[in-house]
N, C-alpha and C positions, 0 to 999 in steps of 0.2 A: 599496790596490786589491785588489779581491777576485782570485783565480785567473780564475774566468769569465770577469769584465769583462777579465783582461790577455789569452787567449785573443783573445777576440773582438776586440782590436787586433790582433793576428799575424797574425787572417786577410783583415783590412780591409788591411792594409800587403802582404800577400802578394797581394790581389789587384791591390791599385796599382803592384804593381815589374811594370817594363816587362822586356820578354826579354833576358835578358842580364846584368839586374840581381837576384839573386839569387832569378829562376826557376830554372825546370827548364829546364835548355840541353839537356835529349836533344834534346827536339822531340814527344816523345810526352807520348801526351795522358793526362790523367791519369787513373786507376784508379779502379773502382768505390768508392764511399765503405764503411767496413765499417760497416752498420749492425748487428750482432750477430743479425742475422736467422736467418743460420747456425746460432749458437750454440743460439737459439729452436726450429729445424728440429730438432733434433738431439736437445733435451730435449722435444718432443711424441712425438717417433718413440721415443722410452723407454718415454715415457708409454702408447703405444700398444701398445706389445709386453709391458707389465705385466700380468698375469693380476691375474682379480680373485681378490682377498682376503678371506677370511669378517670378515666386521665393516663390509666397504664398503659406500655408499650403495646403494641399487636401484629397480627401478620393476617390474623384469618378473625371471622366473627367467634371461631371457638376459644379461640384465645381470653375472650370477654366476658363468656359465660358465667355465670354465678351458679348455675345448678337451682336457682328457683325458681319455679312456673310461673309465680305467681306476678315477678316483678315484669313480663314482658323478656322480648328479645333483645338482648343490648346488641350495639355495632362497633366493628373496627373502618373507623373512618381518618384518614389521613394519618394511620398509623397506630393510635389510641383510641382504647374504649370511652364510647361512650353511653348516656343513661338511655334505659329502654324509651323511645317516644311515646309510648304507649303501653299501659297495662295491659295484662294477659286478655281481661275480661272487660269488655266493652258491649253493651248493647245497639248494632248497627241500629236500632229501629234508633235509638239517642233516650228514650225516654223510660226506659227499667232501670232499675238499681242492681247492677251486678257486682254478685259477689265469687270470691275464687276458693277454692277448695286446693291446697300445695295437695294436701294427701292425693285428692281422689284425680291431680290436675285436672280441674273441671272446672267449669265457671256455672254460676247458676244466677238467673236473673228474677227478680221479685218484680211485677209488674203493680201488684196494689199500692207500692210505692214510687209510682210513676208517676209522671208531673203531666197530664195532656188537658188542653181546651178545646173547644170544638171552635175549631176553623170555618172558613168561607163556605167551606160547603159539608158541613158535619153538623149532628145532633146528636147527642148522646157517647162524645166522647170518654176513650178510654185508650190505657196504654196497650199494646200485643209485643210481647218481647220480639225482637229481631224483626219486625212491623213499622212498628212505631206507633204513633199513635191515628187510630180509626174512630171509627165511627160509624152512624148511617147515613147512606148518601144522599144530601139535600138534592129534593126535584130539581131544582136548576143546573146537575151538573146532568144531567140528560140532553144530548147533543144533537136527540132527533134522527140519530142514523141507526138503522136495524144492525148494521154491521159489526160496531164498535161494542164494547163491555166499557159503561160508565161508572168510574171507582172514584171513589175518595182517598188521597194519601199523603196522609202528614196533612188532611187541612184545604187538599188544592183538589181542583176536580182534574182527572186525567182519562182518555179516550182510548182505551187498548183498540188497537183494530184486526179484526180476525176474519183473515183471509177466507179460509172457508165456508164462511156464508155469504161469500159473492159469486154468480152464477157465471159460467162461461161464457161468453158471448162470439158471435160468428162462429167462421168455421177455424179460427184460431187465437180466439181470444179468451186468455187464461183471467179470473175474478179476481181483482184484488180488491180491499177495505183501502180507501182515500180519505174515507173521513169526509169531514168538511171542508178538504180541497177540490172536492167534485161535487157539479151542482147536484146531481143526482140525488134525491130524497134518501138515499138509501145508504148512502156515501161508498156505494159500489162502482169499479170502475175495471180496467179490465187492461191486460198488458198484451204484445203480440205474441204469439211461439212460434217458430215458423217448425220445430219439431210434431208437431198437427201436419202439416202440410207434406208434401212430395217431396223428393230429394231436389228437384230442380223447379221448387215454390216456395215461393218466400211469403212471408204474415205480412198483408197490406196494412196501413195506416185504418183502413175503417175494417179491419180484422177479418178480409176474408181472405182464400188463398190462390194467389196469383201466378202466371206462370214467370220464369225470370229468363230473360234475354237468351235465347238458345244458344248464342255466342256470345264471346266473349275477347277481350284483348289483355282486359287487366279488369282486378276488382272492382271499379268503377263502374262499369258496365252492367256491373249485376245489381248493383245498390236499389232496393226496393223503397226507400225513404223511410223504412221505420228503423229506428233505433234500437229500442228495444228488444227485436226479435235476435239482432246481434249482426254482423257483419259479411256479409255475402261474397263469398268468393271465386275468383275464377280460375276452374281447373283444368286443363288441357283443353283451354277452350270452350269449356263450358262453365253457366255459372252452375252455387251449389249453394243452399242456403247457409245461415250462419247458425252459431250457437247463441241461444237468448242472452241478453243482458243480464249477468247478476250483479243486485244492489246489496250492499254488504255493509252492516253498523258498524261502529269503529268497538264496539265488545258485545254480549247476550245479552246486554240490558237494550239494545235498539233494532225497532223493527222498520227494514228497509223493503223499500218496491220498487220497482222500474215503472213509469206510467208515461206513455204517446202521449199529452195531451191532443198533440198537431204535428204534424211535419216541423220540422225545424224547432220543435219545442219540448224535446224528450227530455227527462229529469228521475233522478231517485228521491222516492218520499224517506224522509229518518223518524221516526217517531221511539223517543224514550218511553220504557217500559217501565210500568208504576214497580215499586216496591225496589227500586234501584236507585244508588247515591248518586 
């Protein structure tokens, strides 16, 4: 006889003995059966409290999560987590020593332990957390244009150019900062707007404002030759001018212009902006 089957006699005869006869003579009644439910409880609530592990299955990035600041964001990539690329606390400048706070999630960066040399056009280098490292600006990165703000960053000399201190010129010609792609001493230079002008005047190439084609057949007819000022179109026969050309950086770290130099030679300036990766 197998164990089971002698079992299952034990408890057939244990429920046929009458009281007295090798029952329970407490009188109490008897206890919850142990179905190892417990046991069950106890290894999900592990399971529960197990952080995920890089190589686990996933669906979403939350899936991945650890629940600690301080290790960075982990990913679900091709299904499984995996390790954060990158710690919480990084100093974009590169050269502070951060440190991460889980408590307060914060990062905080010590700059006196920063590692900077003075570069090509620096003296008296030092670190600036989320900067990087500066300094003061060697005479030589002065570019000779009143327009431009001459910086130092990370080392390199870099030419911000600021439009606003370039003066209008003609009767449609809006200031821009070209830097040293215009012979100009001043590295001021100047775009068309034909929004200066009449509705039926378009921004010439030497930026003053001209009448356009009193007819018309198609936009062609109205085309003023600048580029810049934007595309001239023809409305029931008459032309009208366009909307100026906007030059657009590819993110807020680039500063763009439209500039005429010529007929046939319109172009947008890009110029990166210091303190950006």
């Amino acid at each position: 006889m197998t164990l089971a089957r002698w079992m299952l006699g034990v408890v057939a005869v244990a429920r046929l003995a009458p009281d007295g006869c090798g029952g329970d003579s407490s009188g109490d009644p008897p206890g919850p059966a142990d179905t190892g439910a417990e046991v069950r409880d106890a290894s999900a609530e592990t399971d529960a409290r197990r952080k995920p592990q890089p190589g686990d299955l996933c669906v979403t990035r939350a899936d991945c999560d650890d629940d600690v600041f301080c290790t960075g964001v982990e990913e679900c990539i091709a299904g499984r987590c995996t390790s954060p690329r990158n710690a919480a606390c990084r100093d974009p400048g590169g050269c502070a020593v951060a440190t991460c706070d889980e408590a307060a999630l914060g990062c905080a960066f010590d700059a006196t332990k920063g590692s900077c040399t003075d570069g090509v056009c620096t003296s008296n280098g030092g670190c600036r957390p989320l900067d990087g490292c500066t300094g003061d600006a060697d005479p030589k990165c002065d570019d000779a244009r009143s327009c431009t703000d001459d910086l130092c960053v990370s080392g390199q000399c870099v030419h911000l150019p600021v439009d606003a201190r370039c003066p209008s010129v003609g009767a449609c010609g809006v200031g821009v900062c070209l830097g040293d792609s215009v012979a100009h001493p001043s590295g001021c230079g100047a775009r068309p707007d034909a929004s200066r002008c009449a509705e039926t005047e378009g921004c010439a190439v030497d930026l003053s404002c001209v009448a356009l084609p009193a007819s018309c057949a198609d936009d062609h007819d109205c085309a003023d030759g600048s580029w810049c000022d934007g595309v001239e179109r023809c409305v029931s026969g008459r032309c009208v001018h366009g909307t100026r050309t906007t030059c657009a950086g590819r993110d807020a770290c680039e500063h763009a212009s439209c500039s005429a130099a010529g007929v046939g030679d319109p172009w947008c300036r890009i110029t990166r902006l210091p303190r950006c990766p």
